[in-house]
VEXLUMRO-657176 format. One record per atom (N, C-alpha, C): residue in one letter; x, y negated, z. Coordinates in pm, whole numbers, padded with zeros to 5 digits, always signed. Layout:
N
aXYZ
...
# end
This chain:
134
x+09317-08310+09634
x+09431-08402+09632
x+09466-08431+09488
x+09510-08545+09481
x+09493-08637+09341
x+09702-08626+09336
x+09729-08602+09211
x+09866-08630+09191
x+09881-08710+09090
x+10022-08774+09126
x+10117-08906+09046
x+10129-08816+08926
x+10091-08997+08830
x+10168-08928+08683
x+10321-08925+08650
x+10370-08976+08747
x+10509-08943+08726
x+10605-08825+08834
x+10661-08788+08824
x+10767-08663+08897
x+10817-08775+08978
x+10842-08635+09114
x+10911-08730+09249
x+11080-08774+09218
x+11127-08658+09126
x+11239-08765+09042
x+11257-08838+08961
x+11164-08920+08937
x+11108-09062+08861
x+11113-09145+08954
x+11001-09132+09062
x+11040-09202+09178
x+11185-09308+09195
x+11159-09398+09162
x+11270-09488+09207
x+11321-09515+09380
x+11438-09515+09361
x+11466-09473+09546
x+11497-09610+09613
x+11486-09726+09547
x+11514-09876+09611
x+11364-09898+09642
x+11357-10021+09690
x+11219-10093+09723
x+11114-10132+09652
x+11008-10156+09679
x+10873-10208+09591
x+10824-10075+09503
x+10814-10141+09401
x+10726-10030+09256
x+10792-09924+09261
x+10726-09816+09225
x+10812-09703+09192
x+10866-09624+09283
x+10862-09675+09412
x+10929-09668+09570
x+10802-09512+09591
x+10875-09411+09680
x+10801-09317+09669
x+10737-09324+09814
x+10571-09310+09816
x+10445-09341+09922
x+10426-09175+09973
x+10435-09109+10082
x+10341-09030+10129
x+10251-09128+10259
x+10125-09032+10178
x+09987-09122+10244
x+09931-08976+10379
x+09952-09012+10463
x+09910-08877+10549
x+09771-08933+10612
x+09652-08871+10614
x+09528-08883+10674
x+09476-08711+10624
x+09336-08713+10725
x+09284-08608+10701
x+09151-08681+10611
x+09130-08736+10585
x+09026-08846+10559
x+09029-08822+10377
x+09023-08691+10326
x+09027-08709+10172
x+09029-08860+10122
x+08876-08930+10107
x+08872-08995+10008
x+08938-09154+10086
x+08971-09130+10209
x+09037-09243+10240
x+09212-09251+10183
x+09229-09125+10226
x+09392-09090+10117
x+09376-09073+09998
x+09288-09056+09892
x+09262-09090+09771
x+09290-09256+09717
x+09173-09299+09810
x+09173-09435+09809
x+09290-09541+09791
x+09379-09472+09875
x+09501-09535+09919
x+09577-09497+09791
x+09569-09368+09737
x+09656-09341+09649
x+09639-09409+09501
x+09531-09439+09492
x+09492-09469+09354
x+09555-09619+09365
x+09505-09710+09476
x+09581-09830+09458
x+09709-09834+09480
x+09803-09765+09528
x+09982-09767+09531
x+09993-09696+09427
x+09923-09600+09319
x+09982-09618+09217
x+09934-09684+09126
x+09821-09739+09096
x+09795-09879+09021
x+09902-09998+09039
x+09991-10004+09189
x+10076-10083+09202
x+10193-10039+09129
x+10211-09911+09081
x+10363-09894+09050
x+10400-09785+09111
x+10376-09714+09244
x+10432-09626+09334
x+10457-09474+09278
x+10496-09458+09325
x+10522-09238+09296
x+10453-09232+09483
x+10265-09168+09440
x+10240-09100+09585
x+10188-08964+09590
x+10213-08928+09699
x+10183-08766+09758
x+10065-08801+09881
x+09979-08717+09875
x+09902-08709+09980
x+09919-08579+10038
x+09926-08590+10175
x+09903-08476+10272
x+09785-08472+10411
x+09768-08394+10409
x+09628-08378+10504
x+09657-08377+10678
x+09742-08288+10699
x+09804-08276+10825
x+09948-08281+10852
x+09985-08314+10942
x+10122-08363+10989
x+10203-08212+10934
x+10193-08124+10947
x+10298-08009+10877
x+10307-08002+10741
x+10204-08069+10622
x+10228-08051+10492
x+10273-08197+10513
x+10277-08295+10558
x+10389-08381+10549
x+10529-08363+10574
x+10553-08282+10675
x+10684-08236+10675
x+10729-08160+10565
x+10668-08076+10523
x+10671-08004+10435
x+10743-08036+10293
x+10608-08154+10284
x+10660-08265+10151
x+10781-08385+10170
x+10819-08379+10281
x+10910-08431+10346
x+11045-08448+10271
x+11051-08227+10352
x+11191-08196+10295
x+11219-08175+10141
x+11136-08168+10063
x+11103-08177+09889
x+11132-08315+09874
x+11086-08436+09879
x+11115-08539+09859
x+11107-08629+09918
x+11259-08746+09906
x+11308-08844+10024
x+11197-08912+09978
x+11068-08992+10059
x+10972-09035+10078
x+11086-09206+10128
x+11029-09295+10096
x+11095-09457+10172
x+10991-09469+10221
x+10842-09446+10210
x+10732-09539+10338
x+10643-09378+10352
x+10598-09389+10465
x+10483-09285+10489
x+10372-09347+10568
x+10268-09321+10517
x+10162-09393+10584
x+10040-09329+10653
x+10078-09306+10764
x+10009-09212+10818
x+09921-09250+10918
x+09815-09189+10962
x+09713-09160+11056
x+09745-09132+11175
x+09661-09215+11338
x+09731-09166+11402
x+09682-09020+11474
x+09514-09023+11439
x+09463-08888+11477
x+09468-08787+11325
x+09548-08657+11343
x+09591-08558+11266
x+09527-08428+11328
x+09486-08329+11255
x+09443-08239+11288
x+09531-08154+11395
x+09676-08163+11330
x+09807-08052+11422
x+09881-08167+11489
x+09908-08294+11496
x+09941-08398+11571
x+09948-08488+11541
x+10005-08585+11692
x+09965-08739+11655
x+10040-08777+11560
x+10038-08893+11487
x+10084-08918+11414
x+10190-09002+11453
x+10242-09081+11564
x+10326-09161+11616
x+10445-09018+11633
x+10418-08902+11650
x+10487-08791+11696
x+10552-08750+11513
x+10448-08761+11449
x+10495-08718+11328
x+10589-08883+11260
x+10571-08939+11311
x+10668-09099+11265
x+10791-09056+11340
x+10812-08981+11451
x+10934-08949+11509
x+11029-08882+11437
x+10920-08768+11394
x+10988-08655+11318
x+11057-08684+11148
x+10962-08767+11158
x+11015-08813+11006
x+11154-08887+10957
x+11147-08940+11102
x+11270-09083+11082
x+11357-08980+11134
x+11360-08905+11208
x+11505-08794+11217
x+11527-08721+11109
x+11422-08685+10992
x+11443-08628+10865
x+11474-08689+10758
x+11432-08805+10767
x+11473-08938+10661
x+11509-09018+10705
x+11570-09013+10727
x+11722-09177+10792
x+11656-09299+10664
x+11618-09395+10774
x+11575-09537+10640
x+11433-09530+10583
x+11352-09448+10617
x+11215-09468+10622
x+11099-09494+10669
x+11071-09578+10609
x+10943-09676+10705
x+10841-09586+10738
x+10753-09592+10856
x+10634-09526+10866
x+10526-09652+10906
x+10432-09648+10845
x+10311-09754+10918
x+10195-09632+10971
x+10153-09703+11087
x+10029-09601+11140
x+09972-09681+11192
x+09809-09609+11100
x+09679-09673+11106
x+09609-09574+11191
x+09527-09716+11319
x+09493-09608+11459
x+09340-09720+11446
x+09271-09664+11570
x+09099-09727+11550
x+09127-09766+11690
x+09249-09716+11776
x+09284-09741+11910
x+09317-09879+11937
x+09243-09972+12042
x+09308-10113+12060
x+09473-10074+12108
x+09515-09978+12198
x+09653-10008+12258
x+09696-09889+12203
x+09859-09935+12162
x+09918-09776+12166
x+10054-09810+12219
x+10085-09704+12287
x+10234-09769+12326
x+10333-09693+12230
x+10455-09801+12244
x+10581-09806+12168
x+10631-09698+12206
x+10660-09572+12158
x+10775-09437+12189
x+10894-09462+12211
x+10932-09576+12169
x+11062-09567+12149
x+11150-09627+12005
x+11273-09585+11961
x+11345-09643+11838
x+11259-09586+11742
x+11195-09411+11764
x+11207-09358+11607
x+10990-09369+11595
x+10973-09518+11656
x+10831-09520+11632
x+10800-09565+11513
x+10666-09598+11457
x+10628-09648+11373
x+10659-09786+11339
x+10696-09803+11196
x+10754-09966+11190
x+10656-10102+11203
x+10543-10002+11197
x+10389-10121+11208
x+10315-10034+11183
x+10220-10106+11355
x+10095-10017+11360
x+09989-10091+11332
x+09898-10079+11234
x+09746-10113+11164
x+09615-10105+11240
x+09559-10135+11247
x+09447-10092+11325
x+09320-10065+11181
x+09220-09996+11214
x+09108-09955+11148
x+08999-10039+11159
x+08943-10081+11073
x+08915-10018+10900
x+09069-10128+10867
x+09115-10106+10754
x+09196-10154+10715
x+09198-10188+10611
x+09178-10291+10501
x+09185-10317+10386
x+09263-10315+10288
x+09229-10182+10215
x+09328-10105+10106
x+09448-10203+10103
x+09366-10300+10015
x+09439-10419+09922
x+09558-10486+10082
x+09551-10480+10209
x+09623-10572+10317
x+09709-10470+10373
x+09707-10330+10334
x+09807-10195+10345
x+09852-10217+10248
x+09894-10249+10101
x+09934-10283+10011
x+10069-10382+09996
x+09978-10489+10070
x+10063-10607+10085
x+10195-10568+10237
x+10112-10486+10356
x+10233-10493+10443
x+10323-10368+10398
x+10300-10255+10292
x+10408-10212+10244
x+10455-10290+10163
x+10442-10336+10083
x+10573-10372+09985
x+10614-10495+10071
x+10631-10575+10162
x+10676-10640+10290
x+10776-10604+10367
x+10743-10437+10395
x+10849-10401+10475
x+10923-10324+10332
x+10922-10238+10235
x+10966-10212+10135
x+11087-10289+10129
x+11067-10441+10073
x+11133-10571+10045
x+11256-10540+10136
x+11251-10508+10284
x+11307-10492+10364
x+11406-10396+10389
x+11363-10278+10308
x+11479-10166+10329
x+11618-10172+10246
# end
């Protein structure tokens, strides 16, 4: 796992640049991937591997987008978008699935679900979209 050159209290806590990214996949160099371009954009990101070191990194720092996977080694990831938005009031989750259907949980689901392969650069654009938004 690759870390930000800046501290999660650098992290700017409004929208867009600087806006702090956890990238959750088990997929190393696909969460690499992701990380290198949100912070080439500006971002403060954390990568985590499985849904419990996201929580983890959670309660350490208020995260505004998490972008997570929906198959996780310890769970789904629509389950871990639940958990998150009850831990962070006001944070977006997007989840990227290879699944044609997924159904809606409910209020504390994902704010947009992606489908796979996904193009770094078009995860880019629909965070700072919904970002704009918070």
């Amino acid at each position: 796992m690759m870390q930000g050159a800046r501290k999660a209290g650098d992290a700017a806590q409004g929208p867009g640049p600087g806006m702090s990214v956890l990238i959750v996949d088990d997929d190393s160099f696909l969460a690499d991937t992701f990380q290198l371009i949100f912070e080439d954009a500006g971002f403060y990101v954390e990568t985590a591997s499985t849904g419990g070191q996201a929580l983890s990194k959670a309660e350490a720092t208020p995260f505004k987008l998490v972008i997570t996977d929906l198959k996780l080694p310890d769970i789904e990831g629509d389950e871990l978008s639940r958990l998150l938005k009850e831990m962070l009031p006001g944070v977006s989750v997007i989840l990227l699935t290879g699944m044609s259907t997924l159904q809606n949980r409910g209020e504390k689901a994902p704010d947009k679900i992606l489908m796979k392969p996904i193009d770094p650069l078009e995860l880019l654009r629909v965070s700072n979209s919904l970002s704009s938004h918070m």
